[in-house]
C-alpha positions as CSV (number, residue, x, y, z in Angstrom):
1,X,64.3,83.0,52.4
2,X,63.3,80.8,55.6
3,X,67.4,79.1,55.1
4,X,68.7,82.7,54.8
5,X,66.9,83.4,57.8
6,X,68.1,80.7,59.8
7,X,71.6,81.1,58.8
8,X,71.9,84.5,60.0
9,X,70.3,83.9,63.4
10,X,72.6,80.6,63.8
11,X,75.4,83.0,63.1
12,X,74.1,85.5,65.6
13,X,73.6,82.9,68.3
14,X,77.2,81.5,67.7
15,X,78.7,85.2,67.5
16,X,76.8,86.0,70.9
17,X,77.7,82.6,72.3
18,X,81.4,83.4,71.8
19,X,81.1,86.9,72.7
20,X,79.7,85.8,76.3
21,X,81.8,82.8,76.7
22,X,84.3,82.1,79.8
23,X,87.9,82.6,78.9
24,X,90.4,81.3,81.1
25,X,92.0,83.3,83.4
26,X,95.7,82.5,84.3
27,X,96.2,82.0,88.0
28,X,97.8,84.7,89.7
29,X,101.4,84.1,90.9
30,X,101.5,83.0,94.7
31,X,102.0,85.9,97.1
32,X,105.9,86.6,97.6
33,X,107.7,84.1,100.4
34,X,107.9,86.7,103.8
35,X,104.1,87.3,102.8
36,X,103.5,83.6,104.1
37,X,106.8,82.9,106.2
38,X,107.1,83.8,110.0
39,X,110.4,83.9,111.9
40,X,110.0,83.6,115.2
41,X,113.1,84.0,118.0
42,X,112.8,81.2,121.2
43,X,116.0,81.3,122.9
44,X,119.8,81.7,123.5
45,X,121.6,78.2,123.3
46,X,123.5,78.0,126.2
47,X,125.9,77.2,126.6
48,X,127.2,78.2,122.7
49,X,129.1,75.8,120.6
50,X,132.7,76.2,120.2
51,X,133.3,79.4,118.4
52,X,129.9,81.2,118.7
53,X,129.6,83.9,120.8
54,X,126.1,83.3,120.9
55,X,123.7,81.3,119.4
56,X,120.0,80.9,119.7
57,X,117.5,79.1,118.2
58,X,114.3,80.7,115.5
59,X,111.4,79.2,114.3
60,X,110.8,79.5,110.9
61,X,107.2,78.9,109.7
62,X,105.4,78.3,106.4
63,X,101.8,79.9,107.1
64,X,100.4,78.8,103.6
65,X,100.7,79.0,100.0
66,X,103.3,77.0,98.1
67,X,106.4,75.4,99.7
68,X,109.1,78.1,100.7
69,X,113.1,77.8,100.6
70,X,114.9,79.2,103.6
71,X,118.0,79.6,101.5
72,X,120.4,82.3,104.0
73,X,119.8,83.8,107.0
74,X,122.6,86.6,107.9
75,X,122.8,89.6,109.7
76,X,124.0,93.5,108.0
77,X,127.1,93.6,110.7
78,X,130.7,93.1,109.1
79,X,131.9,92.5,112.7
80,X,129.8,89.4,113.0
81,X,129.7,85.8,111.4
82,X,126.6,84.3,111.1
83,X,126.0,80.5,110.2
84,X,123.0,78.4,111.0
85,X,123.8,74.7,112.7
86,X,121.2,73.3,109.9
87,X,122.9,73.1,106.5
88,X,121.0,75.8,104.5
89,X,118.4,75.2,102.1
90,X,115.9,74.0,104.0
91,X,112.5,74.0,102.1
92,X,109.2,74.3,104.2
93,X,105.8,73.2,103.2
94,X,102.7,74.4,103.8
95,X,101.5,74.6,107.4
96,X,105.1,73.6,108.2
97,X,107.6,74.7,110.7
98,X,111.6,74.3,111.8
99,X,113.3,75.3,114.4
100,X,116.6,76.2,113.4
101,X,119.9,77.0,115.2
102,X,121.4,80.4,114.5
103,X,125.5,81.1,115.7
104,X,127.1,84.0,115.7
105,X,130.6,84.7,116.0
106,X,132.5,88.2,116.7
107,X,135.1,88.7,113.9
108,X,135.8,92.5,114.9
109,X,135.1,93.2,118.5
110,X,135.7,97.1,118.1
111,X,133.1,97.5,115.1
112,X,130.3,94.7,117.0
113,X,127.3,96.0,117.4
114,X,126.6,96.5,121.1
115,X,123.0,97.7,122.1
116,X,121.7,97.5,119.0
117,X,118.1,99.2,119.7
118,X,116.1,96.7,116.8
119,X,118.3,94.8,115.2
120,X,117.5,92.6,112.5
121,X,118.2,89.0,110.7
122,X,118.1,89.2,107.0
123,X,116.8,86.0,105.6
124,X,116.8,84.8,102.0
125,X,113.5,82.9,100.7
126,X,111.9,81.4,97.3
127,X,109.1,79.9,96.5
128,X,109.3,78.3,93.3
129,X,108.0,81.7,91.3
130,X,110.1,84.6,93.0
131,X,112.8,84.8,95.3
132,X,113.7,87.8,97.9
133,X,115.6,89.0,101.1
134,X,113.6,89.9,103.5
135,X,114.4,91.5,107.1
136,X,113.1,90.1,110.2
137,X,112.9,91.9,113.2
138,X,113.2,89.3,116.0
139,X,112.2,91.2,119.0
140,X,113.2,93.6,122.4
141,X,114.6,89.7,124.0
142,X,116.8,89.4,120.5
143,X,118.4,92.6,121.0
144,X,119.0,92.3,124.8
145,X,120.2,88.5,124.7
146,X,122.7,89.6,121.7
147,X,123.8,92.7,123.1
148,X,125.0,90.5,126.3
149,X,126.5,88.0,124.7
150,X,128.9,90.4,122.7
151,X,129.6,92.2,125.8
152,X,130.9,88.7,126.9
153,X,132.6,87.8,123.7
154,X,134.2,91.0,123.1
155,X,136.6,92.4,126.0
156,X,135.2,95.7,128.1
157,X,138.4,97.6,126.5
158,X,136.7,96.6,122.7
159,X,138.1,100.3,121.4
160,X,142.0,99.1,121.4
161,X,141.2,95.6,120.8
162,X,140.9,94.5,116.8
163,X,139.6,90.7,117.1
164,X,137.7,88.8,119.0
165,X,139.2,86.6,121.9
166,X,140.0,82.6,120.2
């Protein structure tokens, strides 16, 4: 009776011990890319490489989390080109920052954007788990410094012309 006994409390003992034990718990994924990227806008480059009508410089900044993969950076205008003057991917680790030359050109002077009120960048990112576009807004001085370069790349009389000046 006194082994019958002992065998059902060792089996209640293991049965609560397993009940009440830890189970792992997976990690949950890092928080998406723009949660921990900032993109900052410094200034106009002036005077703009050959065939920009305006280019500037952002800083991109990795605030925390696992490295991030600036992969595109574009703007929604058909009318403009946009190309960086750092050959895109560039990855970023944690803590980490770049500063990174953006050029525009005007392919279409009549359709460019001019006095744009908020206009954005649109920048691709990853970090290893998920990958997403994600609009930046860079600021008032973005919009005005953009808006006067295309009034100097693209002629006053922009309605009757179709391309920008070579």
């Amino acid at each position: 009776m006194l082994a019958a006994t002992a065998a059902v409390a060792l089996a209640a003992g293991a049965a609560r011990w397993y009940a009440t034990r830890p189970t792992p718990t997976a990690a949950p994924p890092p928080a998406a890319p723009s949660q921990s990227v900032s993109l900052t806008y410094l200034e106009p480059l002036e005077p703009p490489p050959a065939g920009s009508a305006f280019a500037l410089t952002v800083r991109v900044r990795n605030r925390s989390g696992p490295a991030v993969t600036v992969e595109r950076i574009d703007q929604p205008s058909r009318a403009l080109s946009v190309t960086t003057g750092t050959p895109l991917p560039v990855t970023l680790g944690p803590g980490e920052a770049r500063d990174l030359a953006v050029l525009f050109q005007a392919k279409d002077c009549v359709h460019a954007p001019r006095n744009s009120g908020l206009p954005f960048l649109e920048v691709t990112l990853s970090n290893g788990f998920q990958k997403e576009d994600h609009s930046y807004i860079p600021g008032d001085r973005y919009a005005r410094d953009l808006s006067v370069a295309l009034t100097r790349a693209c002629p006053e009389d922009r309605d009757t012309a179709t391309q920008a000046p070579s």
